[in-house]
Structures are given as C-alpha cells and as structure tokens.
N, C-alpha and C positions, 0 to 999 in steps of 0.2 A: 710211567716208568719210575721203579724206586731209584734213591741217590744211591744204595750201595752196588743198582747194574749200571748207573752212569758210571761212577768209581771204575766197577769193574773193568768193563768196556774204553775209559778214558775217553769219554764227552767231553769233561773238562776239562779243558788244557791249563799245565801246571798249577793241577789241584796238590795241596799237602795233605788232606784229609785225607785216612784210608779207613779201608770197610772197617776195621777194628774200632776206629775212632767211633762214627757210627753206632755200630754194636754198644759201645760203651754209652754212648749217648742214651738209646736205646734203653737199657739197663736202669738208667737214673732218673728220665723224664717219662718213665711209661706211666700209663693211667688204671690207676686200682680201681676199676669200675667197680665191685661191688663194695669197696669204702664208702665211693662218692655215690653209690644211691642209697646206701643205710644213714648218711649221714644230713645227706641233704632233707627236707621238708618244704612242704608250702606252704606260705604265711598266706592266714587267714586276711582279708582285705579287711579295712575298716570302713564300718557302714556309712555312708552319706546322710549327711544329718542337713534337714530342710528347719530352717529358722524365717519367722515370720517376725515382724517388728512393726508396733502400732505410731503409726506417723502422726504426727500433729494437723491439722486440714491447714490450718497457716502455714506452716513451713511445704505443705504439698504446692498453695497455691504460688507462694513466692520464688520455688523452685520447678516450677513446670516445663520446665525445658533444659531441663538435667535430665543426662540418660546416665545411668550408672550400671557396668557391663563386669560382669568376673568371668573368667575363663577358666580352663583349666590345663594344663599341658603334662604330658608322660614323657619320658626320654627312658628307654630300654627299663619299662616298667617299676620306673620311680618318681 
C-alpha cells in the first residue's frame, strides 16, 4: 500500500502530512532515469599485476619459518 492511500484512508493516526505534501515530495525527489543511465559508466578494473622478487638464499634460510600472507578485501565494490 502506498502512503498517499494510508493518508487517504487515515492508517495513521494524527498524521500532519497530506497527499499534497506527498505529491510535492514526489515532484522534487523523483528519478530521471534516463539522466542517470547516460550518465552513469563502468570503470574499467585495474589489471592484477603478479610481481616476483629474487631473494637472497641467506636471508631464505634464516627466515624459514616466516609465512608472509596478503589478502585482499572489497566492501560494495571498492
């Protein structure tokens, strides 16, 4: 059910907003879909780049039980 047949109907008890209110809302906060899909694009990912690095056999054998771990983590594709 939309808020302006709650309104209508008076679901909510001692609401001040009316359908006009609404309506004007309406009006100001609507979505120009064809703006935001000419405007919008998708960014190209940046490629994963694999780096190898030559270790010293000394520093292998005095460090052999070092584990060294990198992760990676996204949160809403960033």
């Amino acid at each position: 059910m939309d808020l302006k047949a709650m309104i209508r109907i008076n679901l909510i008890k001692d609401d001040e907003v009316t359908i006009e209110d609404v309506t004007l809302v309406e009006k100001v906060h609507r979505l120009d879909i064809e703006s935001i899909k000419g405007k919008t694009t998708q960014v190209k990912p940046t490629p994963v780049i694999f780096q190898t690095i030559d270790i010293l056999k000394e520093l292998i054998n005095i460090n052999q039980d070092i584990t060294i771990s990198i992760d990676g983590l996204k949160i809403n594709r960033v």
